[in-house]
NUSETI-358674 format. One record per residue (C-alpha): x, y, z; residue number from 1. Coordinates in nm, 2 decimals. Layout:
[[X; Y; Z]; NUM]
...
This chain:
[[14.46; 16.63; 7.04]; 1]
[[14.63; 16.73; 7.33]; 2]
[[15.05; 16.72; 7.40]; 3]
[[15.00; 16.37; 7.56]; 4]
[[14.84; 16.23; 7.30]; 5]
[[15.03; 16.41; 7.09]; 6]
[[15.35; 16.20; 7.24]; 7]
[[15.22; 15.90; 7.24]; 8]
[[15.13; 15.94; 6.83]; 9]
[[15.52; 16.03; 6.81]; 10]
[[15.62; 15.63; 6.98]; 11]
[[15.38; 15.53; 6.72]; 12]
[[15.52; 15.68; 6.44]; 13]
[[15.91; 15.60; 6.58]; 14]
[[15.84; 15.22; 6.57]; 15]
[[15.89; 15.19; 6.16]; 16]
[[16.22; 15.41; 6.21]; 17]
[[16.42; 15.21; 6.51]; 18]
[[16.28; 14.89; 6.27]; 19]
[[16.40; 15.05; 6.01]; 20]
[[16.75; 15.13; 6.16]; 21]
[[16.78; 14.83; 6.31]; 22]
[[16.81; 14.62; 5.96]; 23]
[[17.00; 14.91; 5.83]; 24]
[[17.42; 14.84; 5.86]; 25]
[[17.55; 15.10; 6.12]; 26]
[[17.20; 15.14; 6.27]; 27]
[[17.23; 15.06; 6.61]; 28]
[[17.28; 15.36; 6.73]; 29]
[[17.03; 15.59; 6.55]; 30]
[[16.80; 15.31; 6.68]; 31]
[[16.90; 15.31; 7.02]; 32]
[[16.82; 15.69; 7.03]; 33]
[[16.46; 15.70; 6.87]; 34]
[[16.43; 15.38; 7.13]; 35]
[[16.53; 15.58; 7.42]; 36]
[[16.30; 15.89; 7.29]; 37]
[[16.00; 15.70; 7.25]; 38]
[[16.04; 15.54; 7.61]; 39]
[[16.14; 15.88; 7.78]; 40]
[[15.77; 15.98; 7.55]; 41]
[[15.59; 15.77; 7.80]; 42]
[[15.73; 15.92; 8.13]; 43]
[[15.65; 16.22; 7.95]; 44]
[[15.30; 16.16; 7.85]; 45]
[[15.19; 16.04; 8.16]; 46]
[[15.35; 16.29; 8.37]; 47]
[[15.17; 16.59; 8.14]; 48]
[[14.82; 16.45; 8.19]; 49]
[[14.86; 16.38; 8.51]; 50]
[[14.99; 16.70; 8.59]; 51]
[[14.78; 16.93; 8.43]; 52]
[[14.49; 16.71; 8.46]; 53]
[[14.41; 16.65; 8.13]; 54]
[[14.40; 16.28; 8.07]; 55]
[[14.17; 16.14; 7.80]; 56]
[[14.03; 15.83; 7.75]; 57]
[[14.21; 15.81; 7.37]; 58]
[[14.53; 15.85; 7.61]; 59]
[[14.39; 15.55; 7.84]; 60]
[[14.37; 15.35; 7.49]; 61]
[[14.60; 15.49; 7.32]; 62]
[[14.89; 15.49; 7.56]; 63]
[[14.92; 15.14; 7.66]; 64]
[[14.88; 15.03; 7.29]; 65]
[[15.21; 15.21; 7.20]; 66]
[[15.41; 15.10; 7.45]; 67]
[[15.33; 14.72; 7.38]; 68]
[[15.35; 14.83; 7.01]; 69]
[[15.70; 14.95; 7.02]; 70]
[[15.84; 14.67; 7.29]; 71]
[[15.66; 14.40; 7.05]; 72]
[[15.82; 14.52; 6.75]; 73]
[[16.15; 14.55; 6.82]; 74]
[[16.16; 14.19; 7.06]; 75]
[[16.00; 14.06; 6.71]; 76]
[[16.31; 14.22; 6.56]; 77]
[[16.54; 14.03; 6.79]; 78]
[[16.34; 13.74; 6.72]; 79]
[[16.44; 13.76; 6.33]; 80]
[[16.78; 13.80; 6.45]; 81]
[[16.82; 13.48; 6.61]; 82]
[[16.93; 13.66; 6.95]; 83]
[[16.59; 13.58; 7.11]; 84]
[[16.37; 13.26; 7.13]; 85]
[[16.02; 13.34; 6.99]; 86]
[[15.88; 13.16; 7.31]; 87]
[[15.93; 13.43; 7.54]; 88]
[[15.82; 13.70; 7.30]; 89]
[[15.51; 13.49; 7.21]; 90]
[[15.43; 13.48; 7.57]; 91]
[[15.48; 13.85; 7.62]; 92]
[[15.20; 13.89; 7.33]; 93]
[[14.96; 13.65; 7.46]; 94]
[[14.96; 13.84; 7.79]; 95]
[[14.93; 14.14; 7.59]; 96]
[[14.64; 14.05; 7.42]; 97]
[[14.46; 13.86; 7.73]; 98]
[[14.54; 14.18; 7.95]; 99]
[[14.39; 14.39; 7.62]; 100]
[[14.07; 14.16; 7.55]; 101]
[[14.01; 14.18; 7.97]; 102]
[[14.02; 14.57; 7.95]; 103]
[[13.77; 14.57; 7.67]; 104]
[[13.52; 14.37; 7.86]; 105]
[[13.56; 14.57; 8.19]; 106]
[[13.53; 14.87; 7.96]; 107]
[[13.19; 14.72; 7.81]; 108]
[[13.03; 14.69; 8.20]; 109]
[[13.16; 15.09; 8.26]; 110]
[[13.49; 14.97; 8.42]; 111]
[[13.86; 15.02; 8.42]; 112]
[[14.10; 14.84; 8.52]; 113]
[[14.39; 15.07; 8.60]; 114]
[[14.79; 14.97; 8.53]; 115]
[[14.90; 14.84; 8.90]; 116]
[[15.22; 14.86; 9.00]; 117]
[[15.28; 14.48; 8.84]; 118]
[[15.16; 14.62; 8.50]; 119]
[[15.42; 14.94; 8.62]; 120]
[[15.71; 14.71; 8.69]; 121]
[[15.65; 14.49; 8.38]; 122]
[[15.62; 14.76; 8.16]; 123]
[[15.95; 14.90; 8.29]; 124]
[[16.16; 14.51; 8.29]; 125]
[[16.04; 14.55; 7.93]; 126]
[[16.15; 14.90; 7.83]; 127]
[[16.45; 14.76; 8.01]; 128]
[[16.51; 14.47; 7.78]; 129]
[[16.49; 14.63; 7.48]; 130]
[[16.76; 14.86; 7.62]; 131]
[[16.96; 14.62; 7.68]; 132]
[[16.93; 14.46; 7.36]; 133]
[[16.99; 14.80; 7.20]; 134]
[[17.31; 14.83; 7.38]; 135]
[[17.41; 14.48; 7.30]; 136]
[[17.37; 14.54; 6.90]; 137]
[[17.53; 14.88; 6.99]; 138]
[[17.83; 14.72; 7.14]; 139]
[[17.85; 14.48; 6.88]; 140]
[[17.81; 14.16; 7.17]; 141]
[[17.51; 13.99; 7.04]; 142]
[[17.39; 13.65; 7.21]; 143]
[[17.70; 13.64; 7.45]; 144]
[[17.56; 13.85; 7.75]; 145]
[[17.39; 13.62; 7.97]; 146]
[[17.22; 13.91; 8.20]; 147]
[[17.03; 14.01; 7.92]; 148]
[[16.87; 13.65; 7.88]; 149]
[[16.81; 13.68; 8.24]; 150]
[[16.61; 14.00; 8.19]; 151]
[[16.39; 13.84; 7.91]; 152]
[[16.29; 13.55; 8.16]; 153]
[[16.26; 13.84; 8.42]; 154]
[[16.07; 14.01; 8.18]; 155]
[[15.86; 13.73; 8.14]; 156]
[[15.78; 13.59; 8.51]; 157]
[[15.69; 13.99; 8.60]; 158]
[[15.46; 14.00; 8.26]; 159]
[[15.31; 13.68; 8.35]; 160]
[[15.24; 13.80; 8.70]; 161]
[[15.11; 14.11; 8.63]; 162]
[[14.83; 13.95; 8.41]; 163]
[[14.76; 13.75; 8.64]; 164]
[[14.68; 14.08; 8.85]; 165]
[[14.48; 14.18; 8.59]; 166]
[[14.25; 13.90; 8.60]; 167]
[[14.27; 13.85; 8.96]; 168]
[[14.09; 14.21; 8.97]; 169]
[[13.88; 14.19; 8.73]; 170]
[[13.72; 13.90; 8.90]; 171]
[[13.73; 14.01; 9.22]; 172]
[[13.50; 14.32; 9.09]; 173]
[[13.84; 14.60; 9.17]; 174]
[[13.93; 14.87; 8.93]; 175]
């Protein structure tokens, strides 16, 4: 277990808390913060391995799983809330699992098929999102912001593209 991995097991273990906070009255905020920790977790992760070259593949498995763990969760959240439709957010786990199930098979023929910068930019519209979503429950706003609907079907068109990456590479025999 190395620091990287190390951080990525502390998003894991976040997710229950910001859920937790989230139903709790007055939890907005403390959410909002174990939210921002977790996502700062990731720049952090990533920029440790890659830095001190010590990236492992339970970090290459392990990595992408929390992120869409902790983005899933809370957008499910939202979803119970009635502030979000369920069709974007089913969409977003569809591609999640496609993208997932397409990693495993490239996996099983000695492959990998590394994030490119679609899978980058998604990942960040999401992190983005749930920000903003945050904030909105924060600020006490809920459903009135229309930007923040515009970033979910952002969120979704940049998702849907990106997976379409995905498969577009795996086909064409690139990592």
């Amino acid at each position: 277990m190395n620091l990287p991995n190390a951080l990525t097991l502390l998003r894991v273990l976040l997710i229950p808390f910001i859920v937790f906070f989230l139903f709790a009255p007055q939890g907005a905020w403390p959410a909002l913060v174990l939210f921002l920790i977790a996502a700062l977790s990731d720049l952090v992760d990533g920029y440790i391995a890659r830095r001190r070259a010590d990236e492992t593949d339970l970090g290459k498995i392990a990595d992408p799983i929390a992120d869409k763990l902790l983005v899933l969760a809370v957008l499910l959240v939202f979803v119970e809330f009635g502030r979000i439709s369920s069709v974007p957010v089913m969409v977003l786990l569809a591609r999640e699992f496609l993208v997932s199930g397409l990693r495993i098979a490239a996996g099983a023929r000695g492959r990998v098929i590394a994030a490119g910068l679609g899978g980058k930019l998604k990942t960040i519209s999401q992190m983005a999102l749930v920000l903003a979503l945050l904030g909105e429950r924060v600020l006490g706003q809920g459903g009135s912001v229309l930007w923040v609907t515009a970033l979910l079907w952002l969120t979704v068109v940049l998702s849907v593209v990106s997976g379409a990456e995905y498969f577009y590479r795996y086909f064409r025999g690139r990592p």
